[in-house]
C-alpha positions as CSV (number, residue, x, y, z in Angstrom):
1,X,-0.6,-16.4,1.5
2,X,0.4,-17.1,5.1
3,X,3.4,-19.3,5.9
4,X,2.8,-23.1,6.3
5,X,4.2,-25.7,8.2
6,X,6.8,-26.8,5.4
7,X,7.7,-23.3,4.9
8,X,8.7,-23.1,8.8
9,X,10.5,-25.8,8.3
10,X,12.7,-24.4,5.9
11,X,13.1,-20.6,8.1
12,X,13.9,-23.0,10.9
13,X,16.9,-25.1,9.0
14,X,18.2,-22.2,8.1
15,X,18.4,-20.4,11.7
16,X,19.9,-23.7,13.4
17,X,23.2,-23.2,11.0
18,X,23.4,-19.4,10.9
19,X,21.8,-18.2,14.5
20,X,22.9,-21.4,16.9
21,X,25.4,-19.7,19.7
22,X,24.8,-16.4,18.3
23,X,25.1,-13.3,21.2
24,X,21.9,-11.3,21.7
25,X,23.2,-7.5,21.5
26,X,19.6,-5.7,21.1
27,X,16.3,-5.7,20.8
28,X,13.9,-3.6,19.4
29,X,10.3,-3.3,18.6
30,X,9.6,-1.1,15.7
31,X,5.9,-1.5,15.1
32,X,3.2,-2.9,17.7
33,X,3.0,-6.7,16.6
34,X,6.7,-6.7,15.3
35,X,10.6,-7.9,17.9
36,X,13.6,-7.4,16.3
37,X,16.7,-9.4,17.6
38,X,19.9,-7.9,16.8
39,X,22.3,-10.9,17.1
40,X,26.3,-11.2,16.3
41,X,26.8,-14.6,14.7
42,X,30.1,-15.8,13.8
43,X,31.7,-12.2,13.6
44,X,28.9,-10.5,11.6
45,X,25.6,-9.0,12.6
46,X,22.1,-10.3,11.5
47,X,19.0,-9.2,12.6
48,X,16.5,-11.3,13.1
49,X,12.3,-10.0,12.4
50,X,9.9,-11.9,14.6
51,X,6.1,-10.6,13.2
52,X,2.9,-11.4,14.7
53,X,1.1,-9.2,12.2
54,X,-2.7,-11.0,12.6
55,X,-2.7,-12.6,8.6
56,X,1.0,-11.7,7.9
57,X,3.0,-13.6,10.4
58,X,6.4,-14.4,9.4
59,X,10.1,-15.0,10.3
60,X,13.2,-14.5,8.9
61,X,16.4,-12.6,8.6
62,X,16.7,-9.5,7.5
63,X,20.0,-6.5,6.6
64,X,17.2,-4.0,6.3
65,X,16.9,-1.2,9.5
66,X,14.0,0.2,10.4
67,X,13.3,3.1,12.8
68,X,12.5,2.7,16.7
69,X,10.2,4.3,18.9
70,X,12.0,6.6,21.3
71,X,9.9,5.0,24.6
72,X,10.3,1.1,23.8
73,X,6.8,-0.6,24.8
74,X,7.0,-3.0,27.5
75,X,7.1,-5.9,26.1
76,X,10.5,-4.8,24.3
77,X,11.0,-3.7,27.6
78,X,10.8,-6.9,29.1
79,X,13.0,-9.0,26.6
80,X,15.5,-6.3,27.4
81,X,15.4,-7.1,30.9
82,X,15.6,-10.6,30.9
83,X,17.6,-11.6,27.4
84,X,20.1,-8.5,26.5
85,X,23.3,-10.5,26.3
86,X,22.1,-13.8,25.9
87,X,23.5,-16.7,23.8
88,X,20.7,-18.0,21.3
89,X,21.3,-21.7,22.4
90,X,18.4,-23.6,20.6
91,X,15.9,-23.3,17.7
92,X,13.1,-25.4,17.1
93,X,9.9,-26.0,15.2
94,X,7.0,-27.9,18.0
95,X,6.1,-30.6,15.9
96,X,4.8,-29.7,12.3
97,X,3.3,-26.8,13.4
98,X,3.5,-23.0,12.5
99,X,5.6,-22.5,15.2
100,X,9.4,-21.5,16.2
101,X,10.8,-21.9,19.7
102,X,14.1,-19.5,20.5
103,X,16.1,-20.3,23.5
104,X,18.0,-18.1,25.1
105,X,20.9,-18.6,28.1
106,X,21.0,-15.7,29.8
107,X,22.0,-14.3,33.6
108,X,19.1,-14.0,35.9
109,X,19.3,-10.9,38.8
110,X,21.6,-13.1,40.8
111,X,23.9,-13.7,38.2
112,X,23.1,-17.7,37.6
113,X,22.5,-18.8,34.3
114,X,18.7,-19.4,33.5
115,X,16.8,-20.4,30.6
116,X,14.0,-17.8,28.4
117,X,12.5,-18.9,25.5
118,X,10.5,-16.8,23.0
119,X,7.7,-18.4,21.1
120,X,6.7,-17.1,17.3
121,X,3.4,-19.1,16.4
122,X,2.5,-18.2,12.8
123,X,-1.2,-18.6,13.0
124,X,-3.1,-16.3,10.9
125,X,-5.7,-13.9,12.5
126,X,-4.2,-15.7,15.9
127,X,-0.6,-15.1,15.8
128,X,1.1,-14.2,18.6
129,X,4.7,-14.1,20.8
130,X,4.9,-15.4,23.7
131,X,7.9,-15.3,26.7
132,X,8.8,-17.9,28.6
133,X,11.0,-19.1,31.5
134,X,12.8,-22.2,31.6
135,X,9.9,-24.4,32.9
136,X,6.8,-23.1,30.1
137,X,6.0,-20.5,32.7
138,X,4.7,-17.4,30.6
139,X,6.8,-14.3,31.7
140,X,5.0,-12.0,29.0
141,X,3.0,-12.0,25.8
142,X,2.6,-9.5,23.0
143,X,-1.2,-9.6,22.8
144,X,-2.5,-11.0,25.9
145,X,-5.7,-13.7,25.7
146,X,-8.0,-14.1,28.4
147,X,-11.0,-16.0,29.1
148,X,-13.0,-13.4,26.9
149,X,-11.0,-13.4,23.8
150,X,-11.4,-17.1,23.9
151,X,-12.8,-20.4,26.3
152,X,-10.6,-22.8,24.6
153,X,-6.7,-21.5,25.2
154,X,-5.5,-18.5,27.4
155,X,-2.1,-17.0,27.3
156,X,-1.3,-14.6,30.1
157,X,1.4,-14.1,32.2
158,X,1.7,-16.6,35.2
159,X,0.4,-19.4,33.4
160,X,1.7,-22.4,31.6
161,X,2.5,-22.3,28.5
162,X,0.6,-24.9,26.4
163,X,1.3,-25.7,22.1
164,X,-1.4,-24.5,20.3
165,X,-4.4,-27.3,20.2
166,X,-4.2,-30.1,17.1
167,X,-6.3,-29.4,14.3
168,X,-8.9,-32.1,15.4
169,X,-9.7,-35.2,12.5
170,X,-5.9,-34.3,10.7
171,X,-3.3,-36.6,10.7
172,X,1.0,-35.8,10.8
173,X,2.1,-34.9,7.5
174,X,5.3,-36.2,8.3
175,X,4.2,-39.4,9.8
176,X,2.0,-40.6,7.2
177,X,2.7,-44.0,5.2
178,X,1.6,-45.6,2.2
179,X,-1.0,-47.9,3.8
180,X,-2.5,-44.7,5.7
181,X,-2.2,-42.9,2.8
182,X,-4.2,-45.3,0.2
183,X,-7.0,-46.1,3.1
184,X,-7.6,-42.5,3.6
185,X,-7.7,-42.0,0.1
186,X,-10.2,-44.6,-0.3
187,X,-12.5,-42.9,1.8
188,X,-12.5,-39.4,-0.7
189,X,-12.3,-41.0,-4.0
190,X,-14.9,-38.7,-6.1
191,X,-13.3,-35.4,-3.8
192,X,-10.5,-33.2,-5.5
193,X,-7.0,-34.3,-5.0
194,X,-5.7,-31.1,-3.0
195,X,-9.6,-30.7,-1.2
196,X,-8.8,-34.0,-0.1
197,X,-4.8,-33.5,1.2
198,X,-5.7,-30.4,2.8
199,X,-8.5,-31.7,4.9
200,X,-6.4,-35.1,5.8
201,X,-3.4,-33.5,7.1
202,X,-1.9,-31.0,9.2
203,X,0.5,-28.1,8.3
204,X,0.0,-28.1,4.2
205,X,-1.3,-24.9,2.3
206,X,-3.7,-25.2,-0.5
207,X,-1.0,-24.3,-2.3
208,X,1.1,-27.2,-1.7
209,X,-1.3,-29.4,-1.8
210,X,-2.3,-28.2,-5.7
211,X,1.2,-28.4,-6.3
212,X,1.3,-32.2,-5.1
213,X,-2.1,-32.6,-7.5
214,X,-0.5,-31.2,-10.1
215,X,2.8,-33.0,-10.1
216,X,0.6,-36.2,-9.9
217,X,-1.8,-35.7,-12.7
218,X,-0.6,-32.6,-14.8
219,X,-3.2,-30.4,-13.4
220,X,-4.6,-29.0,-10.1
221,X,-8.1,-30.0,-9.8
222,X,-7.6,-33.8,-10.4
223,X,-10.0,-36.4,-8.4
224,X,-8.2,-38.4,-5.8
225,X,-9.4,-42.0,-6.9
226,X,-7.7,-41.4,-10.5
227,X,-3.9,-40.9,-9.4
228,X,-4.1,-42.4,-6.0
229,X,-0.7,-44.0,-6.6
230,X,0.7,-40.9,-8.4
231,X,-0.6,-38.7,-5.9
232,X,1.5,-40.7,-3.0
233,X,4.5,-40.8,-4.5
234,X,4.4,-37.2,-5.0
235,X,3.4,-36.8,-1.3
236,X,6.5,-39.1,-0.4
237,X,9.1,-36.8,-2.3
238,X,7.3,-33.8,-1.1
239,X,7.8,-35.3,2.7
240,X,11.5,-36.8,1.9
241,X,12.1,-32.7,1.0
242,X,11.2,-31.4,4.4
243,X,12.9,-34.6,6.2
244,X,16.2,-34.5,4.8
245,X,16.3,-31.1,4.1
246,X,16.4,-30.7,1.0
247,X,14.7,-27.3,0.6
248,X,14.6,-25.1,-2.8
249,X,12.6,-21.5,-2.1
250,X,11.0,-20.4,-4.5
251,X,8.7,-17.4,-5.4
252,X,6.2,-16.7,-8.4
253,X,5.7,-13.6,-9.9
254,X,2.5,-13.3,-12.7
255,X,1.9,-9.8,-15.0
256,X,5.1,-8.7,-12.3
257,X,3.0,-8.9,-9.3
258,X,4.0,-11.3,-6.3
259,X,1.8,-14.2,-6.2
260,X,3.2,-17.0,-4.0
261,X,5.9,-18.7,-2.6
262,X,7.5,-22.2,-1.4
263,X,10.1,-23.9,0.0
264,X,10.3,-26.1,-3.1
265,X,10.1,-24.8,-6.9
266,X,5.8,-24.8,-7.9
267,X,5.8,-25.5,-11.5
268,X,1.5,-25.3,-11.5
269,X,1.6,-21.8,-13.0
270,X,3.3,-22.9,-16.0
271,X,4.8,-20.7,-18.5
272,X,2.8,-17.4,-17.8
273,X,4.8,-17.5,-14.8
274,X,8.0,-16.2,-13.3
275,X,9.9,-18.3,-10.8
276,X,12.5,-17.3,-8.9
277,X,14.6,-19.4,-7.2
278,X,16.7,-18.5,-4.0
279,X,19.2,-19.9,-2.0
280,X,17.8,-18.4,1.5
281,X,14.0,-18.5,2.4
282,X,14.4,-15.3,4.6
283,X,15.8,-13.6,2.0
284,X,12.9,-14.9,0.0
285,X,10.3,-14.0,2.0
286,X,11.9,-10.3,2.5
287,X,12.0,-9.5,-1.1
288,X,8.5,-11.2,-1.4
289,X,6.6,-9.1,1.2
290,X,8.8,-6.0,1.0
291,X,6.4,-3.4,-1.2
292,X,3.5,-5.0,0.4
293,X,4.9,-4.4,3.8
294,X,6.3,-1.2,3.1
295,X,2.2,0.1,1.8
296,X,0.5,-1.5,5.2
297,X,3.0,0.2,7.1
298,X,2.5,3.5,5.5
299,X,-1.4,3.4,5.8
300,X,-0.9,2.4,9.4
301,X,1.1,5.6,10.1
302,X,-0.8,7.4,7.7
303,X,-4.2,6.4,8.7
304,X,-5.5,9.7,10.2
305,X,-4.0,11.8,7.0
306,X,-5.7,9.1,4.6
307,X,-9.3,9.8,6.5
308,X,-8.9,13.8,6.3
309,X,-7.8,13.3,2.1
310,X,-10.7,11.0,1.6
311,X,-12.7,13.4,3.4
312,X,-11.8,16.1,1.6
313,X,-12.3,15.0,-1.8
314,X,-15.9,13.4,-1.3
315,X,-16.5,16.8,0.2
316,X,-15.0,18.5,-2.9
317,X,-16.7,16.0,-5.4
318,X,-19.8,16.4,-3.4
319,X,-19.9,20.7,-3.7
320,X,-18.8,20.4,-7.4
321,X,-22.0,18.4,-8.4
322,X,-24.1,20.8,-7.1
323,X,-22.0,24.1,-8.3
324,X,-22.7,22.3,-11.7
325,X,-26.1,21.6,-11.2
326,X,-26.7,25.4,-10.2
327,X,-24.4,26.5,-13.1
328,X,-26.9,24.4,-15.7
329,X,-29.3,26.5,-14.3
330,X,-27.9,29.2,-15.2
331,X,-28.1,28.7,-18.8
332,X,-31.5,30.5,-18.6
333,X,-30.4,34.0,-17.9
334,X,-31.0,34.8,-21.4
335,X,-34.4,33.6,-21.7
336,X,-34.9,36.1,-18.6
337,X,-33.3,39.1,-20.1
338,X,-35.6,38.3,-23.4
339,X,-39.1,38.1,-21.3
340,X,-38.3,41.6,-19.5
341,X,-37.7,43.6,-22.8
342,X,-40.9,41.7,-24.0
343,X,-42.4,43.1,-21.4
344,X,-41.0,46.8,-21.3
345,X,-42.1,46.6,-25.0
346,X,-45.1,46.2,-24.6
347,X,-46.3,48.3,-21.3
348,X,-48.7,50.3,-23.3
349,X,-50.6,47.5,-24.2
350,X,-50.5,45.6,-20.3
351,X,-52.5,46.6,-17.3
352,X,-51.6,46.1,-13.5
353,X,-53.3,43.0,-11.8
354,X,-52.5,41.1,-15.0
355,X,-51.6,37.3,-13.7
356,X,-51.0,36.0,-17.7
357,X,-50.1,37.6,-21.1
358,X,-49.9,36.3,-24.3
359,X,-47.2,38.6,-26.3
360,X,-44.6,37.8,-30.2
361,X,-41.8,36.7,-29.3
362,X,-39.7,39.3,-31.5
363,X,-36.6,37.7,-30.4
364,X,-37.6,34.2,-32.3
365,X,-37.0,33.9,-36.2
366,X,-40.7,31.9,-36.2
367,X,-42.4,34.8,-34.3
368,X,-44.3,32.7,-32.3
369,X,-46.3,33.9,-29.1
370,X,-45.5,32.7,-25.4
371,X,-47.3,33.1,-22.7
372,X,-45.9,35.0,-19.7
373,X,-46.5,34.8,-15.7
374,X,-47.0,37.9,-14.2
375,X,-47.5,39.0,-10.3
376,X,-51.0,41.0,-10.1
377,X,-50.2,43.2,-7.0
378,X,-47.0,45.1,-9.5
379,X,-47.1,46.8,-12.3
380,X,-45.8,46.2,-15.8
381,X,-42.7,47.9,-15.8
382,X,-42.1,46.5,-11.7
383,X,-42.8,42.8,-13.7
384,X,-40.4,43.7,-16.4
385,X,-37.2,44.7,-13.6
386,X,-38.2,41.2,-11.8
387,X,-37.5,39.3,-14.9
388,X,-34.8,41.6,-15.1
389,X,-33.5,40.5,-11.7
390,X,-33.8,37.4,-12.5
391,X,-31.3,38.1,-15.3
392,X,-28.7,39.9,-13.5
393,X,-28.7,37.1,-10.9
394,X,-28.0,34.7,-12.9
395,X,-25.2,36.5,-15.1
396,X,-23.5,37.0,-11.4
397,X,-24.2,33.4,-10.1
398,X,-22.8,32.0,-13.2
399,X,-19.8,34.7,-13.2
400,X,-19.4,33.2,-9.1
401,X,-20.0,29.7,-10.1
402,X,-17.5,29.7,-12.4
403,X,-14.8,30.7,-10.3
404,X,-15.7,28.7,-7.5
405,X,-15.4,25.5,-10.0
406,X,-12.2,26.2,-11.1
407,X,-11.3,27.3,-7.5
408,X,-12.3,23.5,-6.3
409,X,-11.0,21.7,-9.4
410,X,-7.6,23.0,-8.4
411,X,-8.2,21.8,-4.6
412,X,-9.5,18.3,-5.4
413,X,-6.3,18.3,-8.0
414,X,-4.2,19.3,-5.1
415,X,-5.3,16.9,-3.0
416,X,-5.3,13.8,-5.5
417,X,-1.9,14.8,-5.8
418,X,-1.1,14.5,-1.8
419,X,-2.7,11.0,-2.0
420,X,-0.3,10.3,-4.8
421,X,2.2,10.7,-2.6
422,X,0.9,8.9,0.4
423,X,0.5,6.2,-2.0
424,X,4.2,6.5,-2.7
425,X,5.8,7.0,0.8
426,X,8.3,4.3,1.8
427,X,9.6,6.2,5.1
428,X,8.6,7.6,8.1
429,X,9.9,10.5,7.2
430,X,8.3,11.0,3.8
431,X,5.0,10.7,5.8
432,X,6.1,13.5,8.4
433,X,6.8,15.7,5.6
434,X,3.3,15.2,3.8
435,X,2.2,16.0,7.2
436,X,4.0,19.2,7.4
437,X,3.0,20.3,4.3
438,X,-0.7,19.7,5.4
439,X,-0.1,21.9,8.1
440,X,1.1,24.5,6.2
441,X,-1.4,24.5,3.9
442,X,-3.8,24.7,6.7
443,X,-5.6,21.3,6.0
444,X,-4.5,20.6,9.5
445,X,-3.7,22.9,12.1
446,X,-0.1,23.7,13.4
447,X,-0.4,22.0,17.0
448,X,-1.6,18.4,15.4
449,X,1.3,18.7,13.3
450,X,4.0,18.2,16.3
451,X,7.8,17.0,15.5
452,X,9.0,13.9,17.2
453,X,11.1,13.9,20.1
454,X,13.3,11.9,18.7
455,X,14.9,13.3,15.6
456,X,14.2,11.2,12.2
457,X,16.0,10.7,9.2
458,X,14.9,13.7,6.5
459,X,12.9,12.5,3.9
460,X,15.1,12.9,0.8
461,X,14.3,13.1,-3.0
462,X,14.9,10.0,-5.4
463,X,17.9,10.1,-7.3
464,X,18.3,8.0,-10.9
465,X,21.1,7.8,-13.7
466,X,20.2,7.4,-16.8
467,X,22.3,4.7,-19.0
468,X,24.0,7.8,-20.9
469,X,25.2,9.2,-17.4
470,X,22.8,11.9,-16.9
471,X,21.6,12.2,-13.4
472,X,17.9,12.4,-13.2
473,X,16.2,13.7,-10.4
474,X,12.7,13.3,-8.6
475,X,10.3,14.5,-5.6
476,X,8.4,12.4,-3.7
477,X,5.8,15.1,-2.2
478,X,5.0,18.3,-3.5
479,X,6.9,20.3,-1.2
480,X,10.4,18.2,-3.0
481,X,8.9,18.8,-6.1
482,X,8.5,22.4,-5.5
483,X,12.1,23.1,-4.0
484,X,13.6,20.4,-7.6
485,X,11.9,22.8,-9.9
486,X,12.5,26.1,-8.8
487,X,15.8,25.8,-6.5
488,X,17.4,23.2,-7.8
489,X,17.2,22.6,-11.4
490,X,18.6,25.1,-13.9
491,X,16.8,26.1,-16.3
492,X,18.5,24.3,-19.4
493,X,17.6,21.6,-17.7
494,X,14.2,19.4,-18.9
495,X,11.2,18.8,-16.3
496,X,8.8,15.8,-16.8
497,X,5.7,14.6,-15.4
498,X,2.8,13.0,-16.7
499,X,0.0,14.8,-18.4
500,X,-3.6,15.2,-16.5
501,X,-2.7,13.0,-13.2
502,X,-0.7,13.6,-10.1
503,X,2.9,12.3,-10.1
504,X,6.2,13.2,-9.3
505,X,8.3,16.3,-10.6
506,X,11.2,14.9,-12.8
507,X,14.3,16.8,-13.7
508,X,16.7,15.6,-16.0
509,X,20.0,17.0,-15.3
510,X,21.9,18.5,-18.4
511,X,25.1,19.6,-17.0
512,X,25.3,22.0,-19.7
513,X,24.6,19.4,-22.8
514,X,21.8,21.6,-24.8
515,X,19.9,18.2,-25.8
516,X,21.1,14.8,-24.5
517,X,20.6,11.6,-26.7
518,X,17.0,10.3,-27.1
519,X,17.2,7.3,-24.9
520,X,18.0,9.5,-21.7
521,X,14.8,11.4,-22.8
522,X,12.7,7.9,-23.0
523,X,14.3,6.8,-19.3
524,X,13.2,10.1,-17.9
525,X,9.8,9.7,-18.4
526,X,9.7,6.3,-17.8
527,X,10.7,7.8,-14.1
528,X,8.0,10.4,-14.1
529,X,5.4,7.4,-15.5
530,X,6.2,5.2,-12.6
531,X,6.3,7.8,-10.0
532,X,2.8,8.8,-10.7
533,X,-0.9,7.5,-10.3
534,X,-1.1,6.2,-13.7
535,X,2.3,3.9,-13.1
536,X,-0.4,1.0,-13.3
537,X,-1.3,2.2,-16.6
538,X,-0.7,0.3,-20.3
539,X,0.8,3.1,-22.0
540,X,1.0,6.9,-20.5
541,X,1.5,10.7,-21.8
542,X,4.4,12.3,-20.2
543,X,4.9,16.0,-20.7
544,X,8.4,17.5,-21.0
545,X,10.0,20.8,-21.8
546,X,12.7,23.3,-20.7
547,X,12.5,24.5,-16.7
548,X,12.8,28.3,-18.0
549,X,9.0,27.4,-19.1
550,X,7.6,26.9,-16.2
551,X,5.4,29.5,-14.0
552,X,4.1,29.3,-10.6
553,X,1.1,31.7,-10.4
554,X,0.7,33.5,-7.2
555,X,-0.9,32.4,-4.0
556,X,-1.1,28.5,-5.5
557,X,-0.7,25.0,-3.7
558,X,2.5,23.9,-3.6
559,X,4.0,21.4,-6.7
560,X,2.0,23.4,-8.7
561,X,2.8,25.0,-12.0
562,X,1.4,25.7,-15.2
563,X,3.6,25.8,-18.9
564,X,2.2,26.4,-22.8
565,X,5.5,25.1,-24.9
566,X,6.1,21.4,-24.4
567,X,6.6,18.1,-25.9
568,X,5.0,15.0,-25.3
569,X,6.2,11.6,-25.0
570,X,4.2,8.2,-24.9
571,X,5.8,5.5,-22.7
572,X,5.0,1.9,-21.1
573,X,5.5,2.1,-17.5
574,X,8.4,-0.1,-16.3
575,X,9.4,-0.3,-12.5
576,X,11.7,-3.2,-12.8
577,X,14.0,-0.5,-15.4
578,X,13.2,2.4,-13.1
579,X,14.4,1.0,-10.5
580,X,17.7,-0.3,-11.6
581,X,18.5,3.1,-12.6
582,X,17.6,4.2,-9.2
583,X,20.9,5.5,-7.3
584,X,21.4,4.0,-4.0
């Protein structure tokens, strides 16, 4: 869900007592719609994340880094310019809008103190920053809009900088009174209770307004004309929150899966719910969007690799279907074989220029007759060797076939696997090492493959500790999983990964102990089951045995390897456990 008014409310609160007076020190932009502000506030730094992400807008503060571009873009460029060393003076929300205002007092390039402001609007599909000087004039904006993006509002550089137009036929949340409030109702009696909030006023979700319904009535789709009086006093404590500021974030998880969020605690999901309250809505809103944020930035960077995968195994699926159509076909070889000895068997009795023959089949029990086609211009025994032919190409296109199929089920396995780990990439740097391995595999060549100027962090392996102290360890790409099997682990110690899907190598560490206790043994493949494809999955198969039993056969992709003595284990995928074993 994108932010609402309320919610911008509470971000904004919470910056006037933290950021006010704060020194600018730098500024960054780490991904095209994305400024970060590192700011020193009373002693300590904080970093502030202003995104413009069209439909993921947000706000907030943040301890996480993230890498930057070695050529800043020129918007960064400009806030550099104009705001490195500035004192954030001001923050502000415009109204009840989705909207924060950041002023800045900084030195212009005569050394007087000026004025800059830098505008976040949070509006969906239309989100944007935008610079300013002192008196609205527009100094810069991260996504430019001129008269053919849209008639109605331009925002270019030169111009004045106008608020965002009203929602037109909405009325101030904020403002709103009981009179107003019972003659609007009046006028959407038969309409649902939350239709009707969020079509009357400005700045409120559909998910606040349900959660207003519900609080009124005891459930969420609730007409307006039968808790008109319920449904305003509700409304009032909802507005006395965002007044006095009184806020109480709060996020909902359902079946473990972030579903939504508030600045005050939503108690319409009822029991199958979990609610989380926090005492910071940045912190809130970082926890709340960090996988998903972390996935979108991946397939951004990883865009062209997830095209030449996808590519590759529709082509793969595509060639198998018709190797195995071609290899059905092939099932007739015998018949062939059977119609040219019927035929050599009976050359005394068959003349050239024959076209049809009618001969016992000696090779059927019943000793029926079939009927044979024959070419008139050859003779008998040149009919015979064509059926023959026929036979020996078959044997050798099945023989081919065969290989080929196994050849391309290892490929499509191989690159499922890659996929996997796309899917599971959290860093730059994991993604430049899938790449890398691409390259050397030769599914892309050597010169699109070219290291950064700038040097990155290396992509390293995960690390976990079991609760019996055993150090478990576990590759995020197959090139990591290769180097964990065969350089790293010993072999006493016990490799795990899941049975029949891609995933992660897993290496429990012995440290000498022949056989640790049981529950290390569970954890362990709990780590393999969640750092796989089937982590999703209700209940999964994980394979484990010794390291000394594993075998890489010549000339094959890397990660793989094949084993005959193991043990299986059944486990129940669990990444809230996985990753509080996870070393950091």
């Amino acid at each position: 869900m994108a932010l609402d008014a309320g919610m911008v409310s509470a971000l904004t609160y919470e910056f006037q007592k933290t950021l006010t007076g704060a020194k600018l020190e730098k500024i960054h932009q780490p991904e095209k719609d994305e400024i970060d502000l590192y700011l020193r506030a009373g002693g300590k730094p904080v970093r502030l994340v202003l995104s413009a992400t069209p439909g993921n807008s947000k706000v907030f503060l943040s301890e996480e880094k993230k890498e930057n571009p070695t050529v800043p873009p020129m918007f960064c460029t400009l806030l550099r310019k104009h705001l490195s060393g500035g004192i954030l003076s001001e923050i502000t929300q415009p109204g009840f809008e989705r909207a924060v205002e950041f002023s800045f007092l900084s030195k212009d390039e005569m050394g007087y103190e000026t004025k800059r402001k830098i505008i976040c609007e949070m509006l969906g599909k239309y989100s944007n920053l935008i610079f300013t000087n002192g008196e609205g004039k527009i100094l810069g904006v991260l996504r430019p809009v001129d008269f053919t993006a849209s008639e109605k509002r331009q925002l270019l550089p030169g111009m004045i900088y106008e608020y965002p137009p009203l929602q037109e036929g909405k009325t101030d949340f904020l403002a709103e009174t009981e009179e107003g409030f019972s003659q609007r109702a009046e006028n959407a009696l038969d309409r649902p209770a939350d239709k009707f909030i969020v079509s009357t006023y400005r700045g409120i979700s559909p998910l606040l307004a349900r959660e207003i319904a519900f609080r009124a009535s005891g459930c969420t789709d609730c007409k307006t004309s039968s808790f008109t009086h319920e449904l305003w006093e509700e409304f009032r404590k909802v507005s006395d929150i965002l007044r006095f500021k009184r806020f109480a974030p709060c996020a909902v998880r359902i079946e473990g899966v972030n579903t939504e969020y508030s600045f005050l605690p939503i108690l319409q999901y009822g029991a199958s719910s979990e609610k989380r309250l926090y005492d910071s809505p940045s912190r809130m809103l970082e926890e709340f969007f960090a996988e998903r944020d972390r996935s979108l930035l991946v397939r951004r960077r990883a865009q062209d690799l997830y095209k030449l995968l996808t590519n590759t195994e529709n082509r793969l699926l595509r060639k198998m279907e018709i190797q195995q159509k071609e290899l059905a076909a092939c099932g007739e070889k015998e018949t062939f074989r059977q119609l040219g000895e019927l035929i050599t068997a009976n050359l005394y009795a068959l003349k050239k220029g024959q076209e049809r023959v009618t001969l016992t089949n000696y090779f059927s029990e019943e000793m029926e007759e079939v009927t044979l086609l024959l070419d008139g211009r050859l003779s008998p025994a040149a009919n015979a060797q064509k059926y023959f032919k026929r036979y020996t190409k078959a044997k050798n296109a099945e023989k081919e076939l065969t290989e080929q199929l196994k050849k391309a089920e290892s490929e499509l396995l191989y690159i499922r696997s890659v996929i996997d780990a796309l899917d599971r990439a959290s860093l730059p740097a994991d993604i430049e090492e899938i790449r890398l391995e691409l390259a050397h595999t030769g599914y892309i060549s050597q010169t699109e493959h070219t290291p950064p100027k700038k040097k990155t962090a290396v992509s390293k392996h995960l690390v976990y500790k079991t609760s019996g102290g055993f150090q478990v360890l576990c590759g995020r790409n197959n090139l990591q999983n290769e180097a964990l099997t065969f350089q790293t682990a010993d072999k006493d110690d016990w490799w795990f990964h899941v049975h029949g899907a891609p995933g992660s190598h897993v290496i429990l560490m012995c440290d000498g102990v022949d056989d640790p206790p049981a529950e290390n043994f569970t954890q362990a493949a709990m780590i393999a089951a969640v750092n796989s494809s089937l982590a999703g999955s209700g209940q999964v198969t994980v394979d484990y045995t010794k390291v000394r039993n594993l075998k890489k056969p010549p000339r094959s992709k890397p990660g793989f390897v094949i084993y005959h003595t193991n043990y299986s284990a059944i486990v129940t995928p669990d990444a809230q456990l996985v990753k509080k074993l996870e070393c950091k």
